[in-house]
N, C-alpha and C positions, 0 to 999 in steps of 0.2 A: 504494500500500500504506500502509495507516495505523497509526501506531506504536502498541500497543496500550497499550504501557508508557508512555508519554505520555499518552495517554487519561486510563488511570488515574491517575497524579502529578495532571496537572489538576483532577481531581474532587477528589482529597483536598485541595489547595491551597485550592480550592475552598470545598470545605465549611470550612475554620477560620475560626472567629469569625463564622461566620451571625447574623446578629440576627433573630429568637430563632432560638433552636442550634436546628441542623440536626436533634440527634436527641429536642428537644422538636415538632420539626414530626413526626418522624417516628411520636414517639409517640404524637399525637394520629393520624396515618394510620393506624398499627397500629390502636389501637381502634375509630373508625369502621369500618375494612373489616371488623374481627372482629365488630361491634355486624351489621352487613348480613351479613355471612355466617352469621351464626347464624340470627340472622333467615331468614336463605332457608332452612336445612335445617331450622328450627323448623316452617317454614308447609306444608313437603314433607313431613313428619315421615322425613325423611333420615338426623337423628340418631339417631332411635330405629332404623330401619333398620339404618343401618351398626352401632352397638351389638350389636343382635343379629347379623349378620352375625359380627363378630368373636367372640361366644360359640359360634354355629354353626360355626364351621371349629376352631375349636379343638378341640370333641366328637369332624366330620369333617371332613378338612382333603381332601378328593376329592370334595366335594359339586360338584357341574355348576353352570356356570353359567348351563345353564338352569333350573334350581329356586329361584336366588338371586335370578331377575328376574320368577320367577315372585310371590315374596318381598316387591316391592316396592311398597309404601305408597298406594292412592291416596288421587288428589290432589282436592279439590271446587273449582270453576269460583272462586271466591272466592278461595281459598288460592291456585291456580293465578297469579289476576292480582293479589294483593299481594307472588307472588314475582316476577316479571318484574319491579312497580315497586322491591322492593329490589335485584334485578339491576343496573336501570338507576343507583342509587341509588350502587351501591358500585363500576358503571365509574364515573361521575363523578367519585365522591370519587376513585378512581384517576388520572382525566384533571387534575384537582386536584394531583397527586401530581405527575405529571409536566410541569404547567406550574412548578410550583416548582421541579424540577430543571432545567429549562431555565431559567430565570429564574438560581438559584444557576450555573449552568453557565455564564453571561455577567457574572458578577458585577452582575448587575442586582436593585433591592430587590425582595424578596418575603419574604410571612409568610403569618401564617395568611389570610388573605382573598384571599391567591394558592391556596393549601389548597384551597379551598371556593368555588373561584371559576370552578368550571365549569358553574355556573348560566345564567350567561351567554352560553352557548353549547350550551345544554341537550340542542334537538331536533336542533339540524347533529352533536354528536357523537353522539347516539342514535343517529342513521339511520346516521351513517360505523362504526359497530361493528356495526350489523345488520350493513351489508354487505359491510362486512368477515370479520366470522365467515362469511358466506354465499358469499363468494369462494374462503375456506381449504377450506369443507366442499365444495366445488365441483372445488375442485382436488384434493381428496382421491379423490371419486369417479370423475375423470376420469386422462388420461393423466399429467398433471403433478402432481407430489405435490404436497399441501397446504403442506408443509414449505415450499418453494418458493415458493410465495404467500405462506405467512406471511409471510417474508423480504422481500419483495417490497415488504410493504403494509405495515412496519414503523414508516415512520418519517410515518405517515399523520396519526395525533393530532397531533405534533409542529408538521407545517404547517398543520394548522386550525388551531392554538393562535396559532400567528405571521400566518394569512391568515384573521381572522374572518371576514371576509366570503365567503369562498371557498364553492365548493358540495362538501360532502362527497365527488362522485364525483371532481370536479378534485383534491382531496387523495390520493383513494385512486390516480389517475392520474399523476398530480406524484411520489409514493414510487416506484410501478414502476417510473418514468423514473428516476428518483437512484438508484434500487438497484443497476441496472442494473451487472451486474463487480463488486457490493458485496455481493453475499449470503453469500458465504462467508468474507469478511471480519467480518463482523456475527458471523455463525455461531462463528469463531473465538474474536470478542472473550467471546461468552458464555460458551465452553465452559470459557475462562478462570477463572469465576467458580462453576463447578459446584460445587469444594472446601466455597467460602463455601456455598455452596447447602445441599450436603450436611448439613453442618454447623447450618443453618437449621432444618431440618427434624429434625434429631434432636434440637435443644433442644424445640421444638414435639413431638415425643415424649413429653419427658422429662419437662419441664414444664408441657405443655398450652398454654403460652403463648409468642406471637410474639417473649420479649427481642430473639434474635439479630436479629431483623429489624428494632430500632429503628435500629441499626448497621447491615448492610448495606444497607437499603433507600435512603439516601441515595448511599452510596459507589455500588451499580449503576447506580441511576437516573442521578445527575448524570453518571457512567462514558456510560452510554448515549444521556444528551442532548449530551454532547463530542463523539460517535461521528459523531449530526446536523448540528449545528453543521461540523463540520472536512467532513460530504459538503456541504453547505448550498453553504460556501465555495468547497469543488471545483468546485461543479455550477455554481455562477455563474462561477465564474473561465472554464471550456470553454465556455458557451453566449457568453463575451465575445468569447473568440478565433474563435467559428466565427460 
């Protein structure tokens, strides 16, 4: 059982006196994902969509949702595949994200070229998020919930990040293994952090803009590469004794 309250103290430890501070990295992550994100619902014309979506429930607030997807925007073959590459664009900068928190999570140096340093690793984390999303959507359709999976395949980026060389399926196979008696553990640590969550999202309401998340996005993430780290150590320590 892993102390979640430790977890957390750790991350915060952690983060103080990052060089460059923890929530200058993060505010460049905030922009970049929100720079790709717009991006994607610009090229989908999603923003315009969803807009009107929220003028139309307001008028009627009983419309079907079949008439709402009746509704929705198409896409031309062009737009279609300059959104997949900002897709790819802003997991990266994501995977960026969380090599820095592992990095900060070890007290080991990282900055901005830790940020943007999932280049390097481009097409092995492409294909481990295809198939990764395609394993969750998989479990969704079948007996075992997706939730399950997801859980499963969690800590999947984390060991590409640490095993360059490794083949993406080996990653996605290595997390099921470590998860293994860990998934509701994980589960819990998260749910932990719903509050902040909440709280996230309704500044992003209010203000239209990510603040809250230049502040928790370090605290969760580094929170959630400790999570890694402390199975990492477990997982090695039981494969020594057996």
């Amino acid at each position: 059982m892993f102390d979640r309250r430790a977890l957390k103290s750790h991350a915060k430890k952690s983060l103080r006196g990052t060089q460059p501070s923890a929530y200058l990295i993060a505010s460049c992550y905030v922009a970049a994902f929100g720079v790709f994100s717009a991006l994607a619902y610009a090229l989908t014309g999603l923003d315009r969509y969803l807009a009107y979506v929220k003028r139309v429930v307001v008028v009627d607030p009983f419309i079907t949702a079949s008439i709402l997807l009746k509704m929705l925007p198409r896409v031309s073959a062009v737009s279609a595949a300059l959104f997949f590459i900002v897709l790819i664009a802003r997991f990266l900068v994501n995977a960026g994200f969380q090599s820095w928190c592992l990095k900060t999570s070890r007290g080991e140096p990282s900055g901005f070229q830790t940020l943007f340093g999932g280049a390097a690793l481009y097409w092995k984390l492409v294909r481990l998020q295809v198939m990764r999303t395609g394993l969750i959507v998989l479990g969704s359709l079948l007996v075992v919930p997706g939730v399950r999976v997801y859980y499963s395949l969690r800590q999947a980026v984390y060991i590409q990040l640490d095993n360059p060389t490794a083949r993406p399926i080996d990653c996605l196979r290595a997390s099921h293994r470590m998860m293994r008696g860990h998934k509701a553990e994980l589960f819990w640590l998260d749910v932990t952090f719903l509050g902040w969550l909440a709280i996230d999202v309704l500044v992003r309401l209010i203000a239209t803009l990510r603040l809250f998340s230049i502040w928790l996005g370090p605290y969760l993430g580094v929170t959630r590469a400790s999570f890694y780290d402390a199975l990492n150590v477990r997982d090695a320590f039981m494969n020594r004794d057996n």
